[in-house]
N, CA, C and O atoms as CSV, one atom per row, in Angstrom:
chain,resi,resn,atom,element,x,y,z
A,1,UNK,N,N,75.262,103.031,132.222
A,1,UNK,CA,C,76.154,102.584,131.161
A,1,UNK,C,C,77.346,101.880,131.796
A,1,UNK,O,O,77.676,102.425,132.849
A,2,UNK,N,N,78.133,100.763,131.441
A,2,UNK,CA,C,78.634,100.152,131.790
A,2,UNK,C,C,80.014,100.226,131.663
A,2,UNK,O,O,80.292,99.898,130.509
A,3,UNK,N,N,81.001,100.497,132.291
A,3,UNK,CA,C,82.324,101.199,131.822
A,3,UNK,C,C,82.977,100.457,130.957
A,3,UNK,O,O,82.738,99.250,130.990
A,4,UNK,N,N,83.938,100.956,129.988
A,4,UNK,CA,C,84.403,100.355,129.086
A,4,UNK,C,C,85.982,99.559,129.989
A,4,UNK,O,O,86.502,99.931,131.041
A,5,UNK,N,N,86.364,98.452,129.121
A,5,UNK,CA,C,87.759,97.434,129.400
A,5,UNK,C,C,88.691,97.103,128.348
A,5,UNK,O,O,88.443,97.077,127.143
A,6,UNK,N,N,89.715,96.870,128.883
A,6,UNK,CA,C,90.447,96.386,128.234
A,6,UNK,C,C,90.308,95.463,126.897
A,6,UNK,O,O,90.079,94.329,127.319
A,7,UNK,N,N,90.331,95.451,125.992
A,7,UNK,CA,C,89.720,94.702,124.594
A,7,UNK,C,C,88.727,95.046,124.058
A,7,UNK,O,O,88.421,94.814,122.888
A,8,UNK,N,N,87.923,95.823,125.100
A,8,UNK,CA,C,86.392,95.946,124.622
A,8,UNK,C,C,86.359,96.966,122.794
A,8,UNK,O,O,87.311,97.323,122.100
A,9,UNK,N,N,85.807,97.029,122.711
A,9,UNK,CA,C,85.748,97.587,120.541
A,9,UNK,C,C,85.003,98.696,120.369
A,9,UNK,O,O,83.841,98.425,120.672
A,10,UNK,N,N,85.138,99.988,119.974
A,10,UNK,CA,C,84.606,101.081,119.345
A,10,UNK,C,C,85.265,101.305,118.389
A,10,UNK,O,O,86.425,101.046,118.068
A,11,UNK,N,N,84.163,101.990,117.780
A,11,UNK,CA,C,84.939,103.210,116.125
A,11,UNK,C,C,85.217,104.457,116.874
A,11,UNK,O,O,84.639,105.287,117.575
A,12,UNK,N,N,86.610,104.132,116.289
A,12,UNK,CA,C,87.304,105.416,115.789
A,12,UNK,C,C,88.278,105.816,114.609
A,12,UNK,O,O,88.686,104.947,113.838
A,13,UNK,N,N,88.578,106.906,114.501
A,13,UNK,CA,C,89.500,107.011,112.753
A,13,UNK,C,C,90.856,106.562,112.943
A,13,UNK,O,O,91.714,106.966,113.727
A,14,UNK,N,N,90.897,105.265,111.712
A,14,UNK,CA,C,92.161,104.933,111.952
A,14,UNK,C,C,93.178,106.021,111.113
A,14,UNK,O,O,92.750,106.401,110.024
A,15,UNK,N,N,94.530,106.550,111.574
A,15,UNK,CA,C,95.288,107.395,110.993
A,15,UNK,C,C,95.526,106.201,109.543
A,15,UNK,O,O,95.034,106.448,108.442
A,16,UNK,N,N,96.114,105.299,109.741
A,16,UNK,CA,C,96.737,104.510,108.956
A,16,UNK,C,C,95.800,104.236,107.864
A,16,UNK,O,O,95.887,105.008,106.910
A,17,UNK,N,N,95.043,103.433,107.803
A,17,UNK,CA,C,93.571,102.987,107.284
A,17,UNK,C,C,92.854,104.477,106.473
A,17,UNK,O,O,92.611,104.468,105.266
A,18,UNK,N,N,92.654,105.381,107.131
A,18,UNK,CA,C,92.161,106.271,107.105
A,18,UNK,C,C,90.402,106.521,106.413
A,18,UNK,O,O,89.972,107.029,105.378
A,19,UNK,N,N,89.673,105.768,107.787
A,19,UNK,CA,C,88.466,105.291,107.495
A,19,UNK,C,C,88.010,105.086,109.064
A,19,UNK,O,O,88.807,104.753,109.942
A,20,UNK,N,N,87.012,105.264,109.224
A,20,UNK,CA,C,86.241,105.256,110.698
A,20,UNK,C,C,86.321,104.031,110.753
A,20,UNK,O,O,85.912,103.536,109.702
A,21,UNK,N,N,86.786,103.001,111.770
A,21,UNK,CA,C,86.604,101.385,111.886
A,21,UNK,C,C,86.480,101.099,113.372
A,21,UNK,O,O,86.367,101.856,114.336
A,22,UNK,N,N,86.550,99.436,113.238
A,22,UNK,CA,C,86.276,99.074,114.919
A,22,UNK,C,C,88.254,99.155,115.538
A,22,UNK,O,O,89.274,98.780,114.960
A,23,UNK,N,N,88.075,99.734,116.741
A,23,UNK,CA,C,89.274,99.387,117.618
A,23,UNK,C,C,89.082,98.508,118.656
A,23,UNK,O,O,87.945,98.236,119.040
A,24,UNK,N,N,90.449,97.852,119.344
A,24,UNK,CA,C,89.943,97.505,120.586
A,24,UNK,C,C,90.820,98.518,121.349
A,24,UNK,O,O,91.819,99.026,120.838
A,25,UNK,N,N,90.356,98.808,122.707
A,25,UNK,CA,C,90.790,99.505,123.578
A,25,UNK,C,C,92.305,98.823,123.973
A,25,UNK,O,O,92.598,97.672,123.649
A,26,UNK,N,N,93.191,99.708,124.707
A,26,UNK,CA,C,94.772,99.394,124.647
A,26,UNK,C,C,95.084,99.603,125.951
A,26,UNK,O,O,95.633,98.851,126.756
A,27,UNK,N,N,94.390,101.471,126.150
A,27,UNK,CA,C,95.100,101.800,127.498
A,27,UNK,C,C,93.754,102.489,128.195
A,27,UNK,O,O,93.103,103.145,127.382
A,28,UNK,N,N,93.424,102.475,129.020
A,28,UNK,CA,C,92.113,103.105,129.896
A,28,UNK,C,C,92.896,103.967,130.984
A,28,UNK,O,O,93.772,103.544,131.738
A,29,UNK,N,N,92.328,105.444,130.894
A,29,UNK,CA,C,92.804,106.556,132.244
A,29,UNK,C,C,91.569,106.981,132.667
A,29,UNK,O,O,90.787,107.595,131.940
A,30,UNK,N,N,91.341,106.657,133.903
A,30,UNK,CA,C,89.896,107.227,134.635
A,30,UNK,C,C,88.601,106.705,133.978
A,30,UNK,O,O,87.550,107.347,133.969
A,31,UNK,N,N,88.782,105.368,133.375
A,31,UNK,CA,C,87.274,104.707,132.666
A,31,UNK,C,C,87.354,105.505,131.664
A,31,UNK,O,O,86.279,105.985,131.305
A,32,UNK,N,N,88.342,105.830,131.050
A,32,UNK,CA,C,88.323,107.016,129.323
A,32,UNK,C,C,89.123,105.922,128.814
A,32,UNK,O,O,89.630,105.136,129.615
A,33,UNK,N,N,89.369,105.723,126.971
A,33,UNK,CA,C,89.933,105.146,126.616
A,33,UNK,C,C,91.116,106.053,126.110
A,33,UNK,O,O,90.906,107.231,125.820
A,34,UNK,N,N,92.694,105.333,125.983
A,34,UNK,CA,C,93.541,106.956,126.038
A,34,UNK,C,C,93.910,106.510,124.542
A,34,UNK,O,O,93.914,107.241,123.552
A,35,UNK,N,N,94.336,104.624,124.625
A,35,UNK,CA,C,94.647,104.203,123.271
A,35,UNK,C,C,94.324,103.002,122.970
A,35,UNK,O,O,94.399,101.876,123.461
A,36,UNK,N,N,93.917,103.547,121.973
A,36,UNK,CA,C,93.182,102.009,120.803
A,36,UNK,C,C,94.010,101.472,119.630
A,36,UNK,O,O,94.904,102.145,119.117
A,37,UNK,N,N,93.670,100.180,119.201
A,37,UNK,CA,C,94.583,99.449,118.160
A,37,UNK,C,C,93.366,99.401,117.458
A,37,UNK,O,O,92.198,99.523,117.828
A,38,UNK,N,N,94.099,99.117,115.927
A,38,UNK,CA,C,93.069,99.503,114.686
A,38,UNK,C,C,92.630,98.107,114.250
A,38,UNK,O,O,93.582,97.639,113.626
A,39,UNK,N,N,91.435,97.056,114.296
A,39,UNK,CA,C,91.440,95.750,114.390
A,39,UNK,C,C,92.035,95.707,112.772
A,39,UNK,O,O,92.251,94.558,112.386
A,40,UNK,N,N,92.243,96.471,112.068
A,40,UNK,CA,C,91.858,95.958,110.506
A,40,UNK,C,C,93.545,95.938,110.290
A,40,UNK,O,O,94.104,94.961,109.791
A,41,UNK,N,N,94.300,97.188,110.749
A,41,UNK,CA,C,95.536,97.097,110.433
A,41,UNK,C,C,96.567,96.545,111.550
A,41,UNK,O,O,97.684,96.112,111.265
A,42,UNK,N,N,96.059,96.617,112.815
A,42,UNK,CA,C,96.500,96.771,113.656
A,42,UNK,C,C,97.634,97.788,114.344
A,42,UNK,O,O,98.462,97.625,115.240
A,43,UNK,N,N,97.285,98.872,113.524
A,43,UNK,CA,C,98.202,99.866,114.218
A,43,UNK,C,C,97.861,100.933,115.493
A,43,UNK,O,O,97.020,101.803,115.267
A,44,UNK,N,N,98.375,100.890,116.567
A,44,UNK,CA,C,98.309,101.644,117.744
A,44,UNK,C,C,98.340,103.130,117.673
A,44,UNK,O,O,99.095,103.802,116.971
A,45,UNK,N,N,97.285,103.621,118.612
A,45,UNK,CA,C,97.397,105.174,118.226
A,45,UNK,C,C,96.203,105.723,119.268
A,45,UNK,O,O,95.158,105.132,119.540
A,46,UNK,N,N,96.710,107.175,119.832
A,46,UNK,CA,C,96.126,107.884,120.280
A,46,UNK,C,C,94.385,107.790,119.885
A,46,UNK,O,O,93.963,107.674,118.734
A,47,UNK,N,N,93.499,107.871,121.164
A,47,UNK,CA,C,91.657,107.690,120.595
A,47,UNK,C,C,91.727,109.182,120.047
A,47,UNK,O,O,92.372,110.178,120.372
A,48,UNK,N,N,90.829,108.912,119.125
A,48,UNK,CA,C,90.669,110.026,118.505
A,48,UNK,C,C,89.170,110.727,118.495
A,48,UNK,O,O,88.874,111.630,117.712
A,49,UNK,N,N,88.215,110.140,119.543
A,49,UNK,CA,C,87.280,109.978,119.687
A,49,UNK,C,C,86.271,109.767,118.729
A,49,UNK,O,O,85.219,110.386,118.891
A,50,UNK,N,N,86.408,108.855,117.556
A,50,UNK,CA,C,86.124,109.222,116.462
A,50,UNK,C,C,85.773,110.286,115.503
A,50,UNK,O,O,84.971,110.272,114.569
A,51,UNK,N,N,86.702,111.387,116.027
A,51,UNK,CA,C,86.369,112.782,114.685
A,51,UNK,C,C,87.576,112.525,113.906
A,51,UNK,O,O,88.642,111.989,114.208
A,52,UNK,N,N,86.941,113.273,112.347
A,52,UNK,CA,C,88.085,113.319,111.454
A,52,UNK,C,C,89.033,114.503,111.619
A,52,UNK,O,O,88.705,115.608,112.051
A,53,UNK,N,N,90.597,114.026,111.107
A,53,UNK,CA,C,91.250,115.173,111.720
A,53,UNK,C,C,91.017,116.130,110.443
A,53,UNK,O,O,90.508,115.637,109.436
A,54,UNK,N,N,91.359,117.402,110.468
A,54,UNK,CA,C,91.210,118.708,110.204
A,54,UNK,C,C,92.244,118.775,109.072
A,54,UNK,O,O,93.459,118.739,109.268
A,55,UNK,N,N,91.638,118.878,107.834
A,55,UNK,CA,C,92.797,118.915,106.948
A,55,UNK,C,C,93.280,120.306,106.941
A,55,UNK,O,O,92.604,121.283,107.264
A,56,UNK,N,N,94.467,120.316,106.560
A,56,UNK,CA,C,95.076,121.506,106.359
A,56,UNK,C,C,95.415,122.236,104.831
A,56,UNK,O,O,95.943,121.722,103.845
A,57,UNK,N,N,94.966,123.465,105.005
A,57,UNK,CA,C,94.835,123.571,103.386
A,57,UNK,C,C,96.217,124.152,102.894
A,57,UNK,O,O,96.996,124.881,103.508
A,58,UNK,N,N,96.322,123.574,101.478
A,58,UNK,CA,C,97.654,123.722,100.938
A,58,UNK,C,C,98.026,124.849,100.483
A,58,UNK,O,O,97.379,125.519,99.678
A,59,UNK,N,N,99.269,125.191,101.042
A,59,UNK,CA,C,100.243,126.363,101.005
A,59,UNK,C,C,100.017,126.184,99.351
A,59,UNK,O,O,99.977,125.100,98.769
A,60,UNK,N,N,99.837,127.887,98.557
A,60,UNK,CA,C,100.318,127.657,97.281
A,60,UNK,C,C,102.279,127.415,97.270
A,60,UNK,O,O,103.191,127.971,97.882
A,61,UNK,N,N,102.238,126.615,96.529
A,61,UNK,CA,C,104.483,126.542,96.423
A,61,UNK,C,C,103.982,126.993,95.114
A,61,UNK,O,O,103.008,126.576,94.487
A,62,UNK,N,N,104.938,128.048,94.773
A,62,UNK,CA,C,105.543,128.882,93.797
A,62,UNK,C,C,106.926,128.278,93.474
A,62,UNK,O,O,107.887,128.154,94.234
A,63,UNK,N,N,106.797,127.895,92.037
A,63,UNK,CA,C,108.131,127.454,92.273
A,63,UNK,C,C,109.054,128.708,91.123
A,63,UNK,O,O,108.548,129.631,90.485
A,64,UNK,N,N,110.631,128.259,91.201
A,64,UNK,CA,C,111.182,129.069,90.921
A,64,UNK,C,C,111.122,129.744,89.388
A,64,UNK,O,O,111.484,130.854,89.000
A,65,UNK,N,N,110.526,128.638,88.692
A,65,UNK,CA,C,110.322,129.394,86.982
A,65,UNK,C,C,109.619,130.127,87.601
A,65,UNK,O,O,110.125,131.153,88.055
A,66,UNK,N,N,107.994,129.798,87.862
A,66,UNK,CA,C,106.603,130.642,88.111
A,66,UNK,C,C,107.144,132.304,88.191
A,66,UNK,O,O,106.930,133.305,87.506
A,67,UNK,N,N,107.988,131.991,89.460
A,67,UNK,CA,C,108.817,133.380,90.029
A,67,UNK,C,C,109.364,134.333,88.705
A,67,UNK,O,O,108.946,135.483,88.563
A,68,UNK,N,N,110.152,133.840,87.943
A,68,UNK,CA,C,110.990,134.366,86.688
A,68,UNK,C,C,109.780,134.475,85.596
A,68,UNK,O,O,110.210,135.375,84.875
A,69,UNK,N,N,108.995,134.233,85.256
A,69,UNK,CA,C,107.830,134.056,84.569
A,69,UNK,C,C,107.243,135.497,85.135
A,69,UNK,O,O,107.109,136.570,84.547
A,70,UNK,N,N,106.997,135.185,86.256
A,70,UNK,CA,C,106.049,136.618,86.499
A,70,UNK,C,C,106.782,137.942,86.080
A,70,UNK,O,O,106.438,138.850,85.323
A,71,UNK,N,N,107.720,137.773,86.707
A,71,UNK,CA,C,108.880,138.679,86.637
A,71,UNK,C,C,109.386,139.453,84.946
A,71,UNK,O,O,109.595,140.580,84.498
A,72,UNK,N,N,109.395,138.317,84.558
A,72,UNK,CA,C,109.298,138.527,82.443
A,72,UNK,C,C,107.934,139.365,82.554
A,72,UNK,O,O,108.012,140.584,82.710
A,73,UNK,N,N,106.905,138.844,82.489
A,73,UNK,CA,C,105.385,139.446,82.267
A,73,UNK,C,C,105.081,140.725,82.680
A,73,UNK,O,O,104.376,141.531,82.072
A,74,UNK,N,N,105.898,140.951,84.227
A,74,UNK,CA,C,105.979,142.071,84.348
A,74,UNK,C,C,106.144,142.892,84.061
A,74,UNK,O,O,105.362,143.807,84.314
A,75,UNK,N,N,107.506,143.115,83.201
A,75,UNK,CA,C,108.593,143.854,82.573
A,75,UNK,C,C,107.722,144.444,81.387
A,75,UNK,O,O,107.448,145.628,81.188
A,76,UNK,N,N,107.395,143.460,80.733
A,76,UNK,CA,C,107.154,143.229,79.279
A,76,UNK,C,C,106.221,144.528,78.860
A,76,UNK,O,O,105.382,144.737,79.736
A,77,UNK,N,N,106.167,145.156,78.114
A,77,UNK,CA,C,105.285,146.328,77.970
A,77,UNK,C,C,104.125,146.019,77.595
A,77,UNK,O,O,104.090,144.916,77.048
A,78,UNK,N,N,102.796,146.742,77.692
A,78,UNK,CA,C,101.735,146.618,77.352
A,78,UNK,C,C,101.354,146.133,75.732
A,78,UNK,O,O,102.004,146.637,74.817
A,79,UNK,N,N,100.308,145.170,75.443
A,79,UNK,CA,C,100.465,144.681,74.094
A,79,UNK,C,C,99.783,145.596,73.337
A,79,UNK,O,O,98.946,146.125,74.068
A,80,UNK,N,N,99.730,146.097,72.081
A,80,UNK,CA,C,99.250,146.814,71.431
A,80,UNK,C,C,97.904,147.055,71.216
A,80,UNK,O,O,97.458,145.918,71.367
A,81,UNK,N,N,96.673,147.969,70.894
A,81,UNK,CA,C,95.467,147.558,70.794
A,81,UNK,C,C,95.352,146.028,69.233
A,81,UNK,O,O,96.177,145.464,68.515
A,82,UNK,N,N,94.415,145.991,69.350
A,82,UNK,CA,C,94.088,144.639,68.451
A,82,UNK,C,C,93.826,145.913,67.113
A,82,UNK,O,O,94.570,145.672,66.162
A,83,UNK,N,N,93.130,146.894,66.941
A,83,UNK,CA,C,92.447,147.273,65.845
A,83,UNK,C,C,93.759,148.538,65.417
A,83,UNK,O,O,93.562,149.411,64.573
A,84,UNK,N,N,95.014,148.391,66.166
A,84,UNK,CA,C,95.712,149.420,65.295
A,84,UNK,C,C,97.076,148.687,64.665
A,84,UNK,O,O,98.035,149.315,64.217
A,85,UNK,N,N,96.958,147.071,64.728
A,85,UNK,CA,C,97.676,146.146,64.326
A,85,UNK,C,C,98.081,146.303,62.318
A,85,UNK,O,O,97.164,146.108,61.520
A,86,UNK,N,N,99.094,146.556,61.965
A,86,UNK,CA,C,99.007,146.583,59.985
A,86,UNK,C,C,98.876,145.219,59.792
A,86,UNK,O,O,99.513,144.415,60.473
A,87,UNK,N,N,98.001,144.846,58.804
A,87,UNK,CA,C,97.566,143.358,58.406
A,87,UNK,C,C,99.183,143.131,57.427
A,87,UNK,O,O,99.978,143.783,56.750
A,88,UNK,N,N,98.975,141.937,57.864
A,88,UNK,CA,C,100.353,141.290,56.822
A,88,UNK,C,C,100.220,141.336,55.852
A,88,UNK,O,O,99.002,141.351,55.673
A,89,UNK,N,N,100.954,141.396,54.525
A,89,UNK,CA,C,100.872,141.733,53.123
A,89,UNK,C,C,100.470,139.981,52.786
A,89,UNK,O,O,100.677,139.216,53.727
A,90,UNK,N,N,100.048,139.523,51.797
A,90,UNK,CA,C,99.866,138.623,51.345
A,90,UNK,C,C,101.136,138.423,50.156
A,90,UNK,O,O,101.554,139.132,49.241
A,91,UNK,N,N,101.444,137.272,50.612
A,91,UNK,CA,C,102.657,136.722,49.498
A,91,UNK,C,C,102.304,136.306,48.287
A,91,UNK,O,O,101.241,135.753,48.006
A,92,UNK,N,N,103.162,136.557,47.577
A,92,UNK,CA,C,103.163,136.594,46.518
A,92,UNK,C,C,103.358,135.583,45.868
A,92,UNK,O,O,104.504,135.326,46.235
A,93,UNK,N,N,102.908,134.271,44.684
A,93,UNK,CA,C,103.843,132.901,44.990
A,93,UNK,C,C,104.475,133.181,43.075
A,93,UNK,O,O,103.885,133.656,42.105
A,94,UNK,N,N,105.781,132.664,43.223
A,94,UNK,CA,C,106.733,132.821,42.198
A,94,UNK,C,C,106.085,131.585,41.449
A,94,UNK,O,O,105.762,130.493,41.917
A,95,UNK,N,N,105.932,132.327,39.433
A,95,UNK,CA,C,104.797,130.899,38.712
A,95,UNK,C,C,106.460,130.210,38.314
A,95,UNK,O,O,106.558,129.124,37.744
């Protein structure tokens, strides 16, 4: 296999772009490529050897009602059964 150079083009994930595309090579350490430019955007950046990076999963944020909300619900006493509820009287309408 033939070592890679300066300009020469592989895929890898552009951060920017954020899509596997062609680069050209930037900086070479020991016949490794260290950094590539993104041909499409042209933005410079660490090889990433083409893997995708690792998303990170989202913190729940609680925000401050949520907090006071729970806090009410908490408090609040248990709701009554459904079947020992008195039915509302039916109104009466004035002729």
């Amino acid at each position: 296999m033939s070592s890679l150079r300066l300009g020469d083009t592989l895929e890898d994930y552009c951060l920017n772009c954020r899509r596997l595309l062609d680069h050209a090579v930037a900086a070479l350490v020991n016949d490794q490529p260290v950094k590539v430019v993104c041909r499409t955007c042209g933005r410079e950046h660490d090889f990433k050897h083409g893997q995708l990076p690792v998303r990170k999963q989202k913190l729940a944020k609680v925000s401050a009602f949520d907090q006071v909300l729970a806090g009410i619900l908490a408090t609040q006493p248990a709701a009554p059964e459904t079947g020992s509820e008195p039915k509302p009287k039916p109104r009466k309408r004035k002729p």
